[in-house]
C-alpha positions, 0 to 999 in steps of 0.5 A: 354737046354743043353750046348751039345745041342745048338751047335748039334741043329745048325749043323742040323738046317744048314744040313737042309737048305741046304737039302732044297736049293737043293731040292728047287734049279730048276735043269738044264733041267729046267733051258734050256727047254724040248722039248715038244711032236712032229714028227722029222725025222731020217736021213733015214727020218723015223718018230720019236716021239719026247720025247718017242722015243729018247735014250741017247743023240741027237743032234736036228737040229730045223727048223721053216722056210724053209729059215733056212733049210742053217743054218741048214746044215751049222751044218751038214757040220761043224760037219761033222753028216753024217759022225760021226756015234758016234753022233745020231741026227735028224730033226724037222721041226716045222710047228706049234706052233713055239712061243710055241715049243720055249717057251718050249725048252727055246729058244730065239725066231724062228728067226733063226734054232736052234740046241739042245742037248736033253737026253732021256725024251727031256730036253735040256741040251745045245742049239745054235741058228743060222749058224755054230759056232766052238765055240758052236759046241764045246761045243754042242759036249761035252755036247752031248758026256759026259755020264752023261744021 
């Protein structure tokens, strides 16, 4: 081979694997969950099919017992959602298969509520579990904020 060509050859050998790093590399939904198939509530507490029918960004408050419906509202309050109409967001109980529904959005467990931030097809791009936390909230409002869906 040809002097010229060993050094050509490297550089779309190297181009090449790392084409195919980040095809391979699991893309962040895959990483935090997806939101498998369900019935939330709106505020209004009209039904909502859970992913198709969500649009853009939502916040979703998960509640698997009816004791976490306080921590639960504690993100109300913290937030402020009723009165932040910048921030679409919805309810979902989860009555049944709560390990499972866990499992899939990539949470902890069903111990506590939890709140997620789904884009439209329901992958979950950031999660917080548990009462109302500044610090969380911060970031659950940015991730929900940003305009990358």
């Amino acid at each position: 081979m040809s002097p010229i060509f060993t050094p050509v050859m490297g550089w779309v050998a190297a181009a090449g694997a790392a084409f195919a790093l980040a095809v391979a590399m699991p893309h962040e939904s895959a990483v935090l969950g997806k939101v498998p198939s369900i019935l939330a509530k709106r505020l209004d507490h009209t039904p909502v099919q859970l992913p198709q029918e969500l649009s853009g960004r939502t916040l979703a408050l998960v509640v698997f017992q009816g004791h976490q419906r306080e921590e639960a509202h504690s993100w109300i309050e913290g937030l402020q959602l009723r009165n932040d109409a910048s921030i679409k967001w919805i309810k979902v109980p989860v009555h049944n298969d709560r390990d499972a529904f866990a499992r899939a959005a990539g949470l902890a467990g069903t111990d506590h509520a939890s709140v997620l931030v789904l884009d439209r097809h329901g992958n979950v791009l950031a999660r917080a579990q548990g009462p109302f936390d500044r610090d969380k909230a911060q970031a659950l409002r940015e991730t929900l904020l940003a305009q990358n869906d």
